[in-house]
C-alpha positions as CSV (number, residue, x, y, z in Angstrom):
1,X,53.3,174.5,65.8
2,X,49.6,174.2,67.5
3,X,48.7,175.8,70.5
4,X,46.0,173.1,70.7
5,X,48.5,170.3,70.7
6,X,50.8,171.8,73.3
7,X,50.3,170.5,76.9
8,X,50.3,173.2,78.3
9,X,47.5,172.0,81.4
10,X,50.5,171.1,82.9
11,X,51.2,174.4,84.2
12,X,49.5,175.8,87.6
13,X,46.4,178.0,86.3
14,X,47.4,181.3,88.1
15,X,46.6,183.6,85.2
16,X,44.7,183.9,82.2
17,X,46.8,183.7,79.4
18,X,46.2,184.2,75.2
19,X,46.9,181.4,73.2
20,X,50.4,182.0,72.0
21,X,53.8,181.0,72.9
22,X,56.8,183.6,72.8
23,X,59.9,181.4,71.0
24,X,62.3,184.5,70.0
25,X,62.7,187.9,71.4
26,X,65.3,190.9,70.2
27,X,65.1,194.6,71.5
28,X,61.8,195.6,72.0
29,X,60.2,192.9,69.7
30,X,58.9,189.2,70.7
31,X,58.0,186.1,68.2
32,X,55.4,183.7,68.6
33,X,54.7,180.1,67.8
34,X,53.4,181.2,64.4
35,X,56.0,183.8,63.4
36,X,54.5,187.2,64.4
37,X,55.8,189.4,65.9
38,X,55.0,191.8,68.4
39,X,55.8,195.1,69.6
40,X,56.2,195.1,73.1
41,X,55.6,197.6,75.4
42,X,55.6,195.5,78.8
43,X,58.8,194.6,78.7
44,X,58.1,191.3,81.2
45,X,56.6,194.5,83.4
46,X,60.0,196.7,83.4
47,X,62.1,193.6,83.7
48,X,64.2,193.9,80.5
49,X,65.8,196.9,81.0
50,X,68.1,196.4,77.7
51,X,64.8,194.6,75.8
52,X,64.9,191.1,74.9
53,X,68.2,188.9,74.8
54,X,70.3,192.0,74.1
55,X,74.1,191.3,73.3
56,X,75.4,192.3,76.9
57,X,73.5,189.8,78.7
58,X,74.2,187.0,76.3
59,X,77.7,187.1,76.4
60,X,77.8,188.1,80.3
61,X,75.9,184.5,80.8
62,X,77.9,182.9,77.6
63,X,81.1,184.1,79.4
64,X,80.5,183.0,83.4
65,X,78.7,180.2,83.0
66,X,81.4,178.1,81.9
67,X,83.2,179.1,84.6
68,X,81.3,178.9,87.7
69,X,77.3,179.1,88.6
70,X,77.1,178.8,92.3
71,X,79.8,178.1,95.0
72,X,76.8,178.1,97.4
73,X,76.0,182.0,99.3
74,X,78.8,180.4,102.2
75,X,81.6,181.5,99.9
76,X,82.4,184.6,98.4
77,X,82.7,185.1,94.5
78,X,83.8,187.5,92.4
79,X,81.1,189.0,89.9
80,X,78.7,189.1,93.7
81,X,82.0,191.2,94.6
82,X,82.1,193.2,91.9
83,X,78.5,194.1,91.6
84,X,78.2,195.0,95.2
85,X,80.7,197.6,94.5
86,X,80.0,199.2,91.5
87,X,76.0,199.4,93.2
88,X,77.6,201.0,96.2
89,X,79.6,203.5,94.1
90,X,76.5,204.5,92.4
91,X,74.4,205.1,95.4
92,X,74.3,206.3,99.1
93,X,74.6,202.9,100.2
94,X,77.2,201.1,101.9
95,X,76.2,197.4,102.2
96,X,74.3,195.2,99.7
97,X,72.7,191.6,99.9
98,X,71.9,190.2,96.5
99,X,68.0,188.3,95.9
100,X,66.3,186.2,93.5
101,X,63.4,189.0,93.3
102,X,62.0,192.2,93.6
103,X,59.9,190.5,96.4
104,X,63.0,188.3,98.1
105,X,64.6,192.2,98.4
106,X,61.1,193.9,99.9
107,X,60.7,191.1,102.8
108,X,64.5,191.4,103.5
109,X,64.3,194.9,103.8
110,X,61.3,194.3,106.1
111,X,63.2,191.7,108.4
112,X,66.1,194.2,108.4
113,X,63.5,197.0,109.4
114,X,62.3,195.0,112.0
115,X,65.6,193.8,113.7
116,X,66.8,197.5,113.5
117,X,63.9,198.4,115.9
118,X,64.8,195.4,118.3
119,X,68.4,196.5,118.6
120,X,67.7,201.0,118.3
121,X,63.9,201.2,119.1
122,X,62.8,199.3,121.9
123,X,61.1,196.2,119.6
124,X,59.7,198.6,117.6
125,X,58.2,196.9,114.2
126,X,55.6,198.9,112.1
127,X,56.1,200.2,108.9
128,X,53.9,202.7,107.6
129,X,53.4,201.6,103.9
130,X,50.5,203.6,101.3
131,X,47.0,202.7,99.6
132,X,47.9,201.6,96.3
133,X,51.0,200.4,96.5
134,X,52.9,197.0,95.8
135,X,55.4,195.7,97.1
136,X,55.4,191.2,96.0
137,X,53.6,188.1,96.8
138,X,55.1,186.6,100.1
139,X,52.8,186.9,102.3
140,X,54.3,190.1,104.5
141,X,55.3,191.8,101.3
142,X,51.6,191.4,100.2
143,X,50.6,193.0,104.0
144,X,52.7,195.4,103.3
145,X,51.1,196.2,100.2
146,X,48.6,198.6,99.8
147,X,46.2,196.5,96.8
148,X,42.8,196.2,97.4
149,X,42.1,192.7,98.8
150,X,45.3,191.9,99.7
151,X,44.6,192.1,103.0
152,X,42.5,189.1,103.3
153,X,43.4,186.5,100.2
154,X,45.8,184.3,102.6
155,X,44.5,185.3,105.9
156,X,46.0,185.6,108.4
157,X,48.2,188.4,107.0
158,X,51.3,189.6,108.8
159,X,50.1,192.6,111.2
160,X,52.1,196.0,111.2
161,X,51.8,197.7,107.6
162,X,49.1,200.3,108.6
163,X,48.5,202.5,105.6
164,X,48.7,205.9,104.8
165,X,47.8,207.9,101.5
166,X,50.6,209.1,99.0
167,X,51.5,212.5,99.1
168,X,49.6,213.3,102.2
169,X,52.1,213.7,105.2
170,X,49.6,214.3,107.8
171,X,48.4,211.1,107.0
172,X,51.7,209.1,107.6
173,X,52.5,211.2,110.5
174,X,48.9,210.4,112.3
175,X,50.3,206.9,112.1
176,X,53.3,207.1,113.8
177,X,53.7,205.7,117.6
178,X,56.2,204.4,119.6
179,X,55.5,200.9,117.4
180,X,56.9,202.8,114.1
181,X,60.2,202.0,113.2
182,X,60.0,202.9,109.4
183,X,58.1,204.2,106.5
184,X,58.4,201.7,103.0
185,X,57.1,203.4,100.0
186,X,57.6,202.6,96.1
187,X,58.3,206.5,94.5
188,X,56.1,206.2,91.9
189,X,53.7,203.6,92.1
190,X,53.7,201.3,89.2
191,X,50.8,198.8,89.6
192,X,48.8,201.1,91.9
193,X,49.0,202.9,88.4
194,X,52.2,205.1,87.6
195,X,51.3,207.4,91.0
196,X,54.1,209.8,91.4
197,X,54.9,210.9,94.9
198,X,55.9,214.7,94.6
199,X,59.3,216.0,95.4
200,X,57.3,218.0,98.7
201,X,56.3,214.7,100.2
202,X,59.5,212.5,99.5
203,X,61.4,215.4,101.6
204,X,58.7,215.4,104.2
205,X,59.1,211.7,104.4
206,X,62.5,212.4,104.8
207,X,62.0,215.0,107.6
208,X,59.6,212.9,109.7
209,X,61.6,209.9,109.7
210,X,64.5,211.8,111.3
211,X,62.6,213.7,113.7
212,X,61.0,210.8,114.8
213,X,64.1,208.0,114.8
214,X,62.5,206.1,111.8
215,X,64.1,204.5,108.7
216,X,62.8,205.7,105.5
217,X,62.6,202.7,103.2
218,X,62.3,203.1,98.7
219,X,61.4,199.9,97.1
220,X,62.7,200.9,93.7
221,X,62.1,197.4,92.3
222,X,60.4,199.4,89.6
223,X,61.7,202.7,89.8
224,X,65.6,201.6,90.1
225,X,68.2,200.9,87.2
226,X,67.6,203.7,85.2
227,X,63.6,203.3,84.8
228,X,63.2,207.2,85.6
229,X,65.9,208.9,83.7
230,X,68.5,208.8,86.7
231,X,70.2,205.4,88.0
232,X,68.3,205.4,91.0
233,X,64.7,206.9,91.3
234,X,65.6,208.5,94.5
235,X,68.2,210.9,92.7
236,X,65.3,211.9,91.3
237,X,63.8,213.3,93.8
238,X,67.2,214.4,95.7
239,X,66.0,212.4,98.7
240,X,68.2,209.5,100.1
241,X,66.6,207.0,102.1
242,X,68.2,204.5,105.0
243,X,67.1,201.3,103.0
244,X,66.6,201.1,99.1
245,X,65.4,197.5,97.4
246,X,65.8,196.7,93.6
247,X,64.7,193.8,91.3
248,X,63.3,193.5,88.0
249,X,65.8,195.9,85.5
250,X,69.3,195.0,87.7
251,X,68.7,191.3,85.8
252,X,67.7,192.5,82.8
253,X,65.8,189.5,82.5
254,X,66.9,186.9,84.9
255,X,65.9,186.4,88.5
256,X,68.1,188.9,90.3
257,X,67.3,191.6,93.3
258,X,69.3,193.5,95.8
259,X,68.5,195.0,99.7
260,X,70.9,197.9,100.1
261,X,71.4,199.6,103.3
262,X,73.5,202.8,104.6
263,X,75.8,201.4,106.9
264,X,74.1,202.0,110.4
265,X,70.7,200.5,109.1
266,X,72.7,197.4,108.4
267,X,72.3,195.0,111.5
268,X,71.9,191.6,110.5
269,X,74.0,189.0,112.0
270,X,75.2,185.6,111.2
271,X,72.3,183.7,110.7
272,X,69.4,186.0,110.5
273,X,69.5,186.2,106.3
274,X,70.4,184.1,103.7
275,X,69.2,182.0,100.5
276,X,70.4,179.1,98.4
277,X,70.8,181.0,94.9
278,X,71.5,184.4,96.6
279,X,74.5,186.3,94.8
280,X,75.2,183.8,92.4
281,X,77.9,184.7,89.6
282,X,76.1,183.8,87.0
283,X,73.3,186.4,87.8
284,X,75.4,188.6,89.2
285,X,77.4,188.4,86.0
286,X,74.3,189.3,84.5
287,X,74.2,192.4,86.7
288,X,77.4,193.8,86.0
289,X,76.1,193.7,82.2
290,X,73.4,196.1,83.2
291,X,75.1,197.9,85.1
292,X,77.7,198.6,82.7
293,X,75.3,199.5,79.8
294,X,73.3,201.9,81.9
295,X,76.2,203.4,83.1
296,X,77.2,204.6,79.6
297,X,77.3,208.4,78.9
298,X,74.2,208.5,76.9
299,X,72.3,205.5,78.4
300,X,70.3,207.7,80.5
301,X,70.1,211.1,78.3
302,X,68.7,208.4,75.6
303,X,66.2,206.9,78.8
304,X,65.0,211.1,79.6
305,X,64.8,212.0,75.8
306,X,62.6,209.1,74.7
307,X,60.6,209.6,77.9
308,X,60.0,212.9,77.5
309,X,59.1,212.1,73.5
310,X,56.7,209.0,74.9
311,X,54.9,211.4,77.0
312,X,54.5,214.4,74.3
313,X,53.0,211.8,71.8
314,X,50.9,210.6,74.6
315,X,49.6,213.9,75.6
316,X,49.0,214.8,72.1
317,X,46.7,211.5,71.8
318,X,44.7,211.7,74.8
319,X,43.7,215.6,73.6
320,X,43.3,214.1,69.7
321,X,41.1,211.4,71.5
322,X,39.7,212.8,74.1
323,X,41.3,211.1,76.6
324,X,42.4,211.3,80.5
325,X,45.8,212.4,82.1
326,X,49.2,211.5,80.4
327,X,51.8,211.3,84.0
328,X,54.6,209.3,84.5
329,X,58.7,210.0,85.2
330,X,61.2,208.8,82.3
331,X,60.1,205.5,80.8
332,X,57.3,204.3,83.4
333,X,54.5,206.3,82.5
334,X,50.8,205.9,81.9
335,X,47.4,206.9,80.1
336,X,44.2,207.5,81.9
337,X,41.3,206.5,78.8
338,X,38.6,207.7,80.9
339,X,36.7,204.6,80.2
340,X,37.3,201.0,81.9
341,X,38.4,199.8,78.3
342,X,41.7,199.0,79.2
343,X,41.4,194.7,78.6
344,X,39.6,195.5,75.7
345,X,42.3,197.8,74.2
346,X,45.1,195.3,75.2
347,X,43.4,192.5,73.6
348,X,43.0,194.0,70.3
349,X,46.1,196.0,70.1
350,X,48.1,192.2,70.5
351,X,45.1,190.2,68.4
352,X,43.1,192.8,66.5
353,X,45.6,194.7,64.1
354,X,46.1,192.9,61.7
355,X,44.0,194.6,58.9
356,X,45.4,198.1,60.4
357,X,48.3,199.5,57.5
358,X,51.5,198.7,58.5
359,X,50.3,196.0,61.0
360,X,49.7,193.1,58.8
361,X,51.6,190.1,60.7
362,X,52.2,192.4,64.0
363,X,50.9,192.7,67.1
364,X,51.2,195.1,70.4
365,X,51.5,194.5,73.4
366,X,50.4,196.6,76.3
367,X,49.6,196.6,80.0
368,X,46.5,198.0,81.7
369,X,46.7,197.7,85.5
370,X,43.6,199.2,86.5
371,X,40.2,199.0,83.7
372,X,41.0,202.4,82.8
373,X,44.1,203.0,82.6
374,X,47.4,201.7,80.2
375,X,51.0,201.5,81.6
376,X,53.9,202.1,79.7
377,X,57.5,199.8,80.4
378,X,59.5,199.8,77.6
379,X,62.9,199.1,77.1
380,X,65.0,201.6,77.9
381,X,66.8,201.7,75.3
382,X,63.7,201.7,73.4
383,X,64.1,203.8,70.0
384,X,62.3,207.1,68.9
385,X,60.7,205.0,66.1
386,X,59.5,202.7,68.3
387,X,57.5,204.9,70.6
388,X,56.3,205.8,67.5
389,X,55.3,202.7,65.9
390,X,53.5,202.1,69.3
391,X,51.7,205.4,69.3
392,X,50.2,204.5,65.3
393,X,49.2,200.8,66.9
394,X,47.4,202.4,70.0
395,X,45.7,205.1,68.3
396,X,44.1,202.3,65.6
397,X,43.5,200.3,68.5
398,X,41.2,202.5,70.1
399,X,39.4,203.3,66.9
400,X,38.6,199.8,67.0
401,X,37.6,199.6,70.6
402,X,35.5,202.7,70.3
403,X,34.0,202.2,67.1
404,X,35.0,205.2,66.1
């Protein structure tokens, strides 16, 4: 197959994409047009929580789909059922309403933010959000995010997201007024660039939003499902919050989010949320899959053990290298190179290996969200050898990048 003689101007220009196309995918390894293969580390950023077309998911979507795909959101069905329960018996939360997206669960959490204050807070509608973070592309969860720029690309933004600073309380409590009715904060931010809130300022978060009547709001999109060693990331920190949204690894690879709520943050009535595709069977189906595998005895011991090996071969590569900071939690971590090389070293590491021993045919693929920085997503189920593998492939990459 040639790339040149694929039409591929068809597609909206959003991006700028290499010159391949993925046909195959298995565990932590994807295939191109051409037959190599690469290494991936990116993971469709954290999406594929079990790696690429993993058994579970296959026959979970071999299984329902015969069977039914959507009754229409009007109707109960079973596997929506199902998940909603086993999701509620592995959290805090009582009450769950199932999304396409990461960003479909943010903006409900917002709207159900926001109609919280109109019934408990006298209209209240602010939500303290940080610099740095992310939070989707509508356009309030991109006011609510804390990106540089974000602020003005479809102007006029939706007003009430002012922004504090991660791990400063004083900075989220000067911004509290009789307006605030919550605080929304990702517990480690992954494309502000794996920044970790500490355990001090998740329970101060936790502090000011009940002595000031506020509901404390975790977009675990990226942090949920296992990502940081525990099922949830706010177990991690042994904080619970009022309102807690996932996406990305509860599909495993298919569109599929969730807005949970403790029972007295959960106000909507008839009419206020909804959605065509919303808590389907066929992606909830999905769901249960995940759930079910995560769930496993050694599913997260394996996620902790190969994140705690990731980051010791990490460490020992930055001081090798003379590189930055190694931080992250479980298997969302990052490497500070000091330098803004970071396109440079994901261009070669997926193009440039292939006179590197060992990587004849194979590539690498990496993420860098910010010029100097890489960010880590693999699967979670991601082996020892792998992480490995990856560490030989980034370490030649750099001696290429460098010169050295």
């Amino acid at each position: 197959m040639n790339f040149k003689d694929l039409p591929v101007s068809a597609l909206m220009d959003i991006t700028s994409r290499p010159e391949i196309v993925f046909t195959e995918g298995a565990g932590s390894w994807l295939t191109d047009h051409n037959g190599k293969k690469y290494l991936d580390f990116i993971q469709g950023w954290a999406v594929n929580a079990l790696g690429h077309s993993p058994k579970a998911i296959v026959d979970a979507l071999a299984a329902q789909a015969p069977r039914l795909i959507t009754p229409s959101p009007a109707f109960y069905n079973l596997p929506a059922i199902e998940l909603a329960n086993v999701l509620i018996s592995s959290s805090c939360f009582q009450r769950v309403f199932f999304t396409n997206s990461g960003a479909e669960a943010n903006e409900g959490a917002i709207k159900l933010a926001r109609k919280w204050g109109k019934k408990h807070k006298d209209g209240a509608y602010e939500i303290i959000t940080t610099v740095g973070s992310f939070h989707g592309r509508t356009i309030a969860t991109m006011s609510a995010s804390g990106k540089p720029g974000w602020d003005t690309m479809f102007a006029p933004q939706v007003p009430g997201f002012p922004k504090a600073t991660l791990n400063d309380l004083a900075s989220v409590e000067a911004l509290i007024n009789p307006k605030t009715v919550g605080i929304m904060l990702e517990p480690v931010q992954g494309e502000g660039g794996v920044n970790l809130a500490t355990p001090e300022f998740m329970r101060g978060l936790r502090a000011l939003a009940d002595r000031h009547k506020l509901l404390l709001i975790c977009d675990e999109v990226q942090t949920g499902v296992g990502r940081l060693g525990t099922l949830f990331g706010y177990q991690h920190y042994g904080v619970e919050p009022d309102i807690m949204t996932l996406g990305k690894g509860i599909g495993g690879g298919v569109p599929l989010g969730a807005l949970m709520a403790k029972l007295e943050a959960s106000v909507f009535e008839h009419g206020d949320q909804g959605g065509t595709y919303n808590g389907n069977p066929l992606m909830c189906a999905v769901g249960l899959a995940v759930m079910g595998e995560v769930a496993k005895p050694a599913f997260l011991a394996h996620v902790k053990r190969a994140g705690a090996h990731l980051s010791e071969r990490l460490s020992a590569l930055s001081r090798q290298m003379g590189l930055g900071e190694e931080r992250g939690i479980g298997l969302l971590r990052a490497l500070d190179l000091k330098d803004e090389i970071g396109a440079q070293v994901v261009s070669v590491a997926r193009e440039g290996l292939t006179g590197v021993p060992g990587w004849a045919g194979r590539g690498l693929l990496l993420n860098s969200p910010r010029p100097p920085l890489l960010r880590f997503m693999p699967a979670l189920n991601v082996s020892i050898e792998e992480i490995d593998l990856m560490i030989e492939g980034l370490a030649a990459t750099l001696k290429i990048v460098r010169g050295k």
